[in-house]
C-alpha positions as CSV (number, residue, x, y, z in Angstrom):
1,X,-144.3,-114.6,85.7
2,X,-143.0,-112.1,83.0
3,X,-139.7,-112.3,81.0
4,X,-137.6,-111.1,78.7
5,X,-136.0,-113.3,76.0
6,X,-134.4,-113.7,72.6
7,X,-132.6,-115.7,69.9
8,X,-130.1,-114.5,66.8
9,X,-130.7,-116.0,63.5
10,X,-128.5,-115.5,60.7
11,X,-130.4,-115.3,57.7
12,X,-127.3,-114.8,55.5
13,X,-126.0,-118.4,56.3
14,X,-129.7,-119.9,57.2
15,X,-128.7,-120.6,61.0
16,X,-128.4,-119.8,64.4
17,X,-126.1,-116.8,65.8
18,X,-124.0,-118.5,68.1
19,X,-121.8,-116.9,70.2
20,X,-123.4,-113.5,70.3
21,X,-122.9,-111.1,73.1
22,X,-125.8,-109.6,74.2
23,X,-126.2,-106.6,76.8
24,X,-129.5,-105.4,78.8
25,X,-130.1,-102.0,79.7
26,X,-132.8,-100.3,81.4
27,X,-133.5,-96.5,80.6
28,X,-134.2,-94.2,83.1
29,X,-134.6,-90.4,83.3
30,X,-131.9,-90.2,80.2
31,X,-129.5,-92.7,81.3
32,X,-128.8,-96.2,80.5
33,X,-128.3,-99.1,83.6
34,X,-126.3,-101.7,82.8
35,X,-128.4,-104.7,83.9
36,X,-126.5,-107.5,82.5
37,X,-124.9,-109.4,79.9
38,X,-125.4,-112.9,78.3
39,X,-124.4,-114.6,75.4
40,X,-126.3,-116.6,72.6
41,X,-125.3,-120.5,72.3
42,X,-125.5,-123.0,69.7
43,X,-128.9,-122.3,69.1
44,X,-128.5,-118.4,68.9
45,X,-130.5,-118.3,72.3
46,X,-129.4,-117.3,75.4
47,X,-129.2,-120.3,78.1
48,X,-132.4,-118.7,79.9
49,X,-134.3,-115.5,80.3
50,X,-132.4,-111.9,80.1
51,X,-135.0,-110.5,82.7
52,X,-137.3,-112.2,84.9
53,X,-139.2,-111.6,88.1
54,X,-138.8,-108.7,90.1
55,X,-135.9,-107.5,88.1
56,X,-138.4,-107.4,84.6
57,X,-140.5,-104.1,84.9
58,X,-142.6,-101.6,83.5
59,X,-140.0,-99.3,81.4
60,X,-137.8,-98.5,78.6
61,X,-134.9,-101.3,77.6
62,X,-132.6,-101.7,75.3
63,X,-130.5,-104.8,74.3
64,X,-127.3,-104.3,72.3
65,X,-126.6,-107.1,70.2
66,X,-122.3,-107.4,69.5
67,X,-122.4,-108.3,65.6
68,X,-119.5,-107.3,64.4
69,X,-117.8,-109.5,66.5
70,X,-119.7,-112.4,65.7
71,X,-119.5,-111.8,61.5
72,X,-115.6,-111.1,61.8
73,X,-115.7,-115.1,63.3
74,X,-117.8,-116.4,60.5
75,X,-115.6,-114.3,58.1
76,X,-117.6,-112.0,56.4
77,X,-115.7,-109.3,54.9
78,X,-116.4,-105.7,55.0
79,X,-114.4,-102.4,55.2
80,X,-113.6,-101.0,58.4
81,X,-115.7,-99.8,60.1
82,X,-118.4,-102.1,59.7
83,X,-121.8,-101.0,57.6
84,X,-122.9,-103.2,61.5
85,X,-121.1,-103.1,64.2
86,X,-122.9,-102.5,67.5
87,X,-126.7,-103.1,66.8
88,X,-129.0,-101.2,70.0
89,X,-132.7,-102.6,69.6
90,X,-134.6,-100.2,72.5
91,X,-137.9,-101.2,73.2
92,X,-140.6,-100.8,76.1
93,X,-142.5,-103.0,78.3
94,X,-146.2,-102.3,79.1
95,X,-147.0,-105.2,81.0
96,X,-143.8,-106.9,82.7
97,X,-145.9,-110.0,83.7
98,X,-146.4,-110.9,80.1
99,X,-143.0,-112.6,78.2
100,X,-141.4,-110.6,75.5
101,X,-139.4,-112.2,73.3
102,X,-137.5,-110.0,70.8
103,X,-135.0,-111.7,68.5
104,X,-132.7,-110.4,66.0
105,X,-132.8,-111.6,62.4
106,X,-129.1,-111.0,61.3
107,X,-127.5,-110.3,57.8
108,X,-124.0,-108.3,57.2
109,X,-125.9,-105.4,55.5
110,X,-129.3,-105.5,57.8
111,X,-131.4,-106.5,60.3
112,X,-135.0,-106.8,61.7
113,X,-136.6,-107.3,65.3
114,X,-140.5,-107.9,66.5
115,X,-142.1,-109.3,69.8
116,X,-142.4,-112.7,69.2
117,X,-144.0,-115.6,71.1
């Protein structure tokens, strides 16, 4: 059975993203569906899959990880707006019975993403 999953890791501080809200949209026809919402634990992983089943399917997604939030907690200072704020990672799925797993590597001043295992 296909899923989606993920994890946070901060590679600033060398350790997990805890506490991270995470959102799941599909994209269809030009629009975004909110699909749900989850948030990352003390691992920086969510507690189980974003998408599984029936609800995982061919398409366009996006997750949008809440960053900002989570670097205010840990106290790293930046001007206002953030240079990272709200990060959208949009991504598609060829094959929904397979499991994609697409984490976020996390620092105040970047980011990077790939399908993991």
């Amino acid at each position: 059975m296909g899923r989606l999953t993920t994890h946070v890791l901060d590679t600033a501080r060398g350790a997990p993203g805890s506490g991270i809200t995470i959102e799941i949209f599909r994209l269809v026809a030009g629009s975004r569906e909110h699909l749900g919402r989850a948030v990352t634990n003390s691992d920086g992983r969510c507690d189980g899959p974003i998408l599984e089943g029936e609800h995982f399917q061919e398409g366009e997604y996006e997750l949008v990880f809440h960053a900002g939030d989570y670097l205010r907690t840990h106290g790293v200072e930046a001007t206002e707006p953030r240079f990272l704020d709200v990060i959208p990672l949009r991504f598609g799925v060829a094959d929904p019975s397979e499991h994609y797993h697409v984490p976020l590597l996390l620092s105040p001043y970047g980011y990077s993403t790939y399908r993991g295992s």
